[in-house]
C-alpha atoms as one frame of an Amber mdcrd trajectory, in Angstrom:
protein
  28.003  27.896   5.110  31.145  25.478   5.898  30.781  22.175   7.089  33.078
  20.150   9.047  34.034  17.810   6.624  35.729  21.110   4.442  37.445  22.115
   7.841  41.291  20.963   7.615  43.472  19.346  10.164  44.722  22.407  12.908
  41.388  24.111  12.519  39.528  25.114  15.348  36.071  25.730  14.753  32.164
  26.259  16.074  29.272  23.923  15.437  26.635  26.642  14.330  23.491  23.824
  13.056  23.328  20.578  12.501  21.388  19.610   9.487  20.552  16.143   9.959
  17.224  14.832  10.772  16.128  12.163  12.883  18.518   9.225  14.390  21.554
  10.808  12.959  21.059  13.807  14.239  20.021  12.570  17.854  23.566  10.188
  17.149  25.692  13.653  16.683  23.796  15.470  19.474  24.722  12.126  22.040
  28.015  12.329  20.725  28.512  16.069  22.483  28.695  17.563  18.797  25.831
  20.251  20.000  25.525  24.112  18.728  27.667  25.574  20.231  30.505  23.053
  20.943  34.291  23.967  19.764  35.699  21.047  17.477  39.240  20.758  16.630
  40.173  19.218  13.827  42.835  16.478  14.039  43.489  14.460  11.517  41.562
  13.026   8.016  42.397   9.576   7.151  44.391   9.444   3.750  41.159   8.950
   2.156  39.465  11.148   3.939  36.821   8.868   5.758  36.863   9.059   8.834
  37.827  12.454  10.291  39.487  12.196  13.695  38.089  15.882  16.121  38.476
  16.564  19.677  35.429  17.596  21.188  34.606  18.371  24.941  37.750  16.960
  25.824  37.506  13.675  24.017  38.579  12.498  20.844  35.711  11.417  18.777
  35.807   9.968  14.791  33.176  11.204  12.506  32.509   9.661   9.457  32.449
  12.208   5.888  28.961  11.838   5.446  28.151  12.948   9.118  30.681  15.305
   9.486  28.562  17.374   6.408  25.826  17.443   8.417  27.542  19.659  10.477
  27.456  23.364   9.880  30.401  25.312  11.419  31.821  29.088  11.921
């Protein structure tokens, strides 16, 4: 399944599961990345750490290694 950190700037996509365990994962969830949620991609820093979403009407920056935690459709 894609993650989020494979989805490219412009993408609109789903969070299906959210892989991490634990603190992270309760870190994502508080962060209003649930199942569910619609996540636009909007930018990835030259380097690619961090990626910049918009989620629930927010703008929110997710580092690589989270954002792979994060299944999406």
């Amino acid at each position: 399944m894609a993650t989020l950190r494979t989805s490219k700037p412009g993408d609109t996509v789903r969070v299906a599961k959210i892989t991490g365990s634990g603190a992270v994962k309760r870190r994502i969830m508080d962060m209003g990345v649930t199942r569910g949620a619609e996540l636009t991609v909007r930018k990835i820093a030259p380097l690619g750490d961090p990626i910049e979403i918009t989620v629930r009407g927010y703008e929110l920056s997710l580092r690589r290694a989270d954002a792979e935690l994060i299944e999406v459709e």
